[in-house]
N, C-alpha and C positions, 0 to 999 in steps of 0.2 A: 091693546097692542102696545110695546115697549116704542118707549119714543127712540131713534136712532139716535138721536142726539146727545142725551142726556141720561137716558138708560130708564128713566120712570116708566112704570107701568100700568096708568092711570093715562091715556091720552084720551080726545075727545074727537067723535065722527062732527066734522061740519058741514058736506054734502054727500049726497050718495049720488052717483048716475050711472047706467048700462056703458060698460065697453063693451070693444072687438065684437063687434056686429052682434051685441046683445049675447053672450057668450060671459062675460066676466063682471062684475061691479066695481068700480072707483069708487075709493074714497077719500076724499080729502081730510086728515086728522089734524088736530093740536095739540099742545102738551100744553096743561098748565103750569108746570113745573118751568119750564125754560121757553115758551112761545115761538117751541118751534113748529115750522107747518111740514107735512109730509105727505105723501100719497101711497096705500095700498090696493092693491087688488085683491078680488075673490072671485075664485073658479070652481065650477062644478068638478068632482074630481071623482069616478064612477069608481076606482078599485088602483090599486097601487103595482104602480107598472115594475118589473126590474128586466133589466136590457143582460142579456146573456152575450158575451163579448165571444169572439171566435176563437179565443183559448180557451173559454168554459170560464172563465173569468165575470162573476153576477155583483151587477151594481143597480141601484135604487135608479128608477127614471127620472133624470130631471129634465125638467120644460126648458131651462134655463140654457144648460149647455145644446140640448137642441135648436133652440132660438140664436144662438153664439154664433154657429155653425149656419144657419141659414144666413143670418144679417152679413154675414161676411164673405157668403157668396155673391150677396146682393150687393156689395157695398159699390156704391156712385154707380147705381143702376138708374135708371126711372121710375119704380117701384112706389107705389102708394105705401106709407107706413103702415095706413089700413090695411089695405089688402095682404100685407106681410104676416101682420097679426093673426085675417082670418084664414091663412093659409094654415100659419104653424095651430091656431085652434083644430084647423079642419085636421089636420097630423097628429094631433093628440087624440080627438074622436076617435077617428080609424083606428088606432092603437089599441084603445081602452075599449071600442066596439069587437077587437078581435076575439075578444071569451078568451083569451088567456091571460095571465101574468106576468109568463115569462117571454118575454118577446125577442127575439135573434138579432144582434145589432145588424145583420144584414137585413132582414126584413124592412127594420129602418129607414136603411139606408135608400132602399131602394125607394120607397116609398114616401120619404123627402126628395130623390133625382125626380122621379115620376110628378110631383107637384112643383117641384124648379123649370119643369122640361115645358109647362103647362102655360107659365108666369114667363119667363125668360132664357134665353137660349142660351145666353154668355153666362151665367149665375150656374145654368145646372152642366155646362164644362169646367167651372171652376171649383163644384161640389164636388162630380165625377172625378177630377184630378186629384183628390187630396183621398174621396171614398175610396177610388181604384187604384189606387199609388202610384201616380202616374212616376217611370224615373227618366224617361227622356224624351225629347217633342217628336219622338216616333211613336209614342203612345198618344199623344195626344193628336197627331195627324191622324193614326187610325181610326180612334174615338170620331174627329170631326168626320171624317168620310162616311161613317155607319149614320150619318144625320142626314147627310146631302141625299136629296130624293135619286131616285135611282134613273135613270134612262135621259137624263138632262147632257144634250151633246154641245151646247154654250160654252166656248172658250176664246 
């Protein structure tokens, strides 16, 4: 693994342990060259996702911008780090368990709102808003009202 630091390509493992609920490996590395220390992960990775954009538009899946996009709905929630982690594992699964390649960025989407809606209620309105385009707080009234259980006569 190239050291980030220094650019060498000789660093060394000096622990290995299970993350994200036994799903990924940490490793803590060194560089001899420049004593830097770093950390990588390793994931199972069953087959190579590409996310089909709603103009036909095909890009390679990354974890990464998916993770971007979750943490930032989450952001100053109460949300376990953990459990963030094994949520977007459990979203990557599902993807790569679909038997296809090409996957619909709507699919996605919906299927990050559906695991936001699960975990947090203000995270998967703040996904919703940016998934669905929200452009004025008349969409987003309507959005909350389709949430509010129905026959509730409390006011």
């Amino acid at each position: 693994m190239r050291c980030p630091f220094c650019g060498n390509i000789d660093s060394q493992v000096k622990d290995s342990r299970p993350a994200e609920d036994h799903v990924a490996i940490r490793r803590r590395r060194f560089c001899p060259a420049c004593g830097g220390r770093f950390t990588t992960y390793e994931r199972v990775q069953l087959r190579d996702l590409v996310v089909v954009k709603t103009n036909g538009k095909r890009e390679d899946f990354d974890r990464t911008k998916l993770e971007r996009s979750i943490r930032m709905a989450l952001q100053k929630r109460p949300i376990d780090p953990e459990r963030v982690d094994q949520m977007i594992s459990g979203i990557v699964r599902r993807l790569e368990s679909l038997g296809e390649t090409d996957i619909g960025s709507k699919i996605i989407g919906e299927i990050v709102m559906e695991s936001l809606a699960r975990i947090d209620t203000v995270a998967y309105v703040r996904f919703a808003s940016v998934y669905k385009n929200f452009q004025a707080a008349d969409d987003f009234d309507k959005f909350v009202s389709e949430l509010r259980p129905t026959g509730n006569t409390e006011e």
